[in-house]
N, C-alpha and C positions, 0 to 999 in steps of 0.2 A: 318382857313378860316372863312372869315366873313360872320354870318348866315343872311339869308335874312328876308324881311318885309314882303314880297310875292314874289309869282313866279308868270309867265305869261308863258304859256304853250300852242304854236300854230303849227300846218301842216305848216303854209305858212310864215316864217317869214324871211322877206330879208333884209340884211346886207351890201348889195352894194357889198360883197366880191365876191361873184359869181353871174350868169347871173340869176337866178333861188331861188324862195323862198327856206328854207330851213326847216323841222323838228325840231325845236330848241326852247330852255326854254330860258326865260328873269328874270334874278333874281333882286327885286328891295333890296336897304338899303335905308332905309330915301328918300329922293328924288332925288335918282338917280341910273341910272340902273350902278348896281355891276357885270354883267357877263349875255354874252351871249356864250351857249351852251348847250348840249345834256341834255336831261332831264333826264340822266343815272349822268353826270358828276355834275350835278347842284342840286341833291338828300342831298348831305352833304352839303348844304347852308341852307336845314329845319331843321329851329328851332325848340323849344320849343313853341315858340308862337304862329309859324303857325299851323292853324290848317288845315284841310282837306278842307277844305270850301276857305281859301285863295288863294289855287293854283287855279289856272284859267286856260283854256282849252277851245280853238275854232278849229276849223278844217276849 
């Protein structure tokens, strides 16, 4: 799995998949977003580089 640049880590993020935001991490590589999903499933995308300060987190 390819490791992310950063995560993006929000309560409300909607996907157009269903009617309603959803709980869910945004992984970026380079520029462009590499995965969206659970921020249990999206943990083994942290690299090395990221550090703690990278991931991002709004409610």
């Amino acid at each position: 799995m390819e490791k992310a640049d950063y995560i993006l880590s929000s309560d409300h993020v909607f996907t157009c998949l269903k009617d309603k935001p959803e709980s869910l991490a945004i992984a970026v590589v380079g520029n462009r977003i590499a995965a969206v999903d659970s921020r249990e499933r999206l943990q083994a995308m942290i690299g090395e580089k990221i550090q703690k300060s990278m991931i991002f987190k709004t409610n």
